[in-house]
FISE-504502 format. One record per residue (C-alpha): residue number from 1; residue in three letters; x, y, z. Coordinates in nm, 3 decimals, decimal comma. Layout:
! FISE-504502
NUM|ALA|X|Y|Z .
...
This chain:
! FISE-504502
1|UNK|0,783|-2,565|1,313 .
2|UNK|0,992|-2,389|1,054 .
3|UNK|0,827|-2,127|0,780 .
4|UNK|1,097|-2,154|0,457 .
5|UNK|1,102|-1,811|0,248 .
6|UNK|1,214|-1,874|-0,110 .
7|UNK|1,266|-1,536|-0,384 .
8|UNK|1,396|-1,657|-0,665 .
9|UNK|1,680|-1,884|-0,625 .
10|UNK|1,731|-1,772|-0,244 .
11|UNK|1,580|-1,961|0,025 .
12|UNK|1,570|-1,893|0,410 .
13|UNK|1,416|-2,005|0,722 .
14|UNK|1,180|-1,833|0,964 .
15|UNK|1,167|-2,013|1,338 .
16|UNK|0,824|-1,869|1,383 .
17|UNK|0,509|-1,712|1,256 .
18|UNK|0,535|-1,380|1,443 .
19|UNK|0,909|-1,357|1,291 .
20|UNK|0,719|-1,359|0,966 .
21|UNK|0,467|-1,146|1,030 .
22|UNK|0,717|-0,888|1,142 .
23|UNK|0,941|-0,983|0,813 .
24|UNK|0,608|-0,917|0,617 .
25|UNK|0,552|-0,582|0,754 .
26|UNK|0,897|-0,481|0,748 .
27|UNK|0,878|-0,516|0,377 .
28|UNK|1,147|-0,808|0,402 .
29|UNK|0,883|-1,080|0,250 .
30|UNK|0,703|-0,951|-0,049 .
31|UNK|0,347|-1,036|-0,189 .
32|UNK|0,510|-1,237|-0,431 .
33|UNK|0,765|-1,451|-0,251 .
34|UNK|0,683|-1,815|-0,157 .
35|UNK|0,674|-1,894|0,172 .
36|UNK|0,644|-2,310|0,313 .
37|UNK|0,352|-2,365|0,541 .
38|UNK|0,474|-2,635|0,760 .
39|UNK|0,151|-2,691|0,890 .
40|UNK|-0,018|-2,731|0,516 .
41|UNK|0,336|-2,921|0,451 .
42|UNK|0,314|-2,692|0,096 .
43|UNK|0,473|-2,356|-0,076 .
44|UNK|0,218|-2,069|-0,124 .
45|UNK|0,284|-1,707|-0,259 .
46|UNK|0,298|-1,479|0,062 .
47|UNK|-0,028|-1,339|-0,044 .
48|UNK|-0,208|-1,595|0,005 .
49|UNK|-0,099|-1,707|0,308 .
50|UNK|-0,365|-1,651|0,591 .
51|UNK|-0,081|-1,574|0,818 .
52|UNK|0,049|-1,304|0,655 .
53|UNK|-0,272|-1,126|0,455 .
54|UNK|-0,316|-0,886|0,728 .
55|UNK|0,057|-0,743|0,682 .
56|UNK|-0,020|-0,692|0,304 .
57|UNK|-0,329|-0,539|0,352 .
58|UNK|-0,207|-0,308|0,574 .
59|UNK|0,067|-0,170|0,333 .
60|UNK|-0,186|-0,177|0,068 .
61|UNK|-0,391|0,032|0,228 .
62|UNK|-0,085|0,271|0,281 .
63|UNK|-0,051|0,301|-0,041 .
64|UNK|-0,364|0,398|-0,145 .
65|UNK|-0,372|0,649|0,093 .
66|UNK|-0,111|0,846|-0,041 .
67|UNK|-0,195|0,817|-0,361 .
68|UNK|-0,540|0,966|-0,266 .
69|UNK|-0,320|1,280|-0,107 .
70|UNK|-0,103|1,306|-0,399 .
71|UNK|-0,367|1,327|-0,641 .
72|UNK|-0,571|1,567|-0,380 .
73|UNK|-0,202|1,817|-0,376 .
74|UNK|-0,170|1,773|-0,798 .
75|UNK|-0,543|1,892|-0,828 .
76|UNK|-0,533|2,175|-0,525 .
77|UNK|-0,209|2,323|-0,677 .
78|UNK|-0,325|2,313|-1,061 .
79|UNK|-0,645|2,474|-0,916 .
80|UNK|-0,512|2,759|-0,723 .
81|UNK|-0,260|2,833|-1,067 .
82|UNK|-0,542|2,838|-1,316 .
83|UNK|-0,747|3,032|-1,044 .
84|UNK|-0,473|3,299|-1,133 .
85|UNK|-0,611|3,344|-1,485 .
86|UNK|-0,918|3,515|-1,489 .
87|UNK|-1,082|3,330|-1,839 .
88|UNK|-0,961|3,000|-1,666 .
89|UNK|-1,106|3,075|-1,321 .
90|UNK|-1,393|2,863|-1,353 .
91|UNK|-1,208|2,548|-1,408 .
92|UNK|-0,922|2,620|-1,176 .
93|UNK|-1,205|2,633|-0,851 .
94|UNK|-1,372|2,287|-1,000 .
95|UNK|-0,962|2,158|-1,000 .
96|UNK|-0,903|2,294|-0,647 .
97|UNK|-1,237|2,142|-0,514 .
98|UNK|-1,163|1,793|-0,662 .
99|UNK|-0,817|1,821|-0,502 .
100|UNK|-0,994|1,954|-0,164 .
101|UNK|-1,230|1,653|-0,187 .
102|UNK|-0,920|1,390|-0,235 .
103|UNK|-0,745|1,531|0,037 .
104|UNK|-1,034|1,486|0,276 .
105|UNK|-1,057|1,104|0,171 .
106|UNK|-0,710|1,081|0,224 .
107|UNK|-0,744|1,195|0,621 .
108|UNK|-1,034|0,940|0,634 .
109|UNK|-0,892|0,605|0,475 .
110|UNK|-0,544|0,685|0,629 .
111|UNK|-0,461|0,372|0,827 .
């Protein structure tokens, strides 16, 4: 059975569902595209098929991830700076532990 892929006015065929699967996770079908269920005989967003929610979930995971380490490296660095200043001392260890704490969660929920 052939999966259909349509983003915007662009349409293409997938011969099977591990070729989408791998499309999805190669970031070559997005969340938002439509993708034809032959098996449902119907268009869905690529989000919602059940075929494909692992891919996205994955990535989304990803992301959050790293914006957990981000954050964790923005508060760590604006920690050890105001650590510098002795009246601002107090705040800048509070900043760095925050940032310590984020980077930890980071390692955890990592995928």
């Amino acid at each position: 059975m052939e999966w259909k892929i349509k983003r915007g006015s662009e349409e293409f065929a997938c011969d099977s569902v591990d070729t989408l699967k791998q499309w999805a996770s190669q970031g070559r079908i997005c969340r938002e595209d439509y993708v034809f269920n032959p098996v449902l005989n119907q268009w869905l967003y690529a989000r919602d098929a059940a075929e494909l929610q692992p891919c996205f979930s994955q990535k989304e995971s990803t992301k959050q991830a790293s914006r957990l380490n981000s954050l964790g490296l923005a508060f760590g660095i604006t920690g050890m700076v105001l650590c510098l200043l002795p009246p601002l001392m107090p705040l800048g260890g509070l900043l760095f532990l925050i940032g310590l704490v984020l980077t930890v969660a980071y390692y955890v929920k990592r995928p």
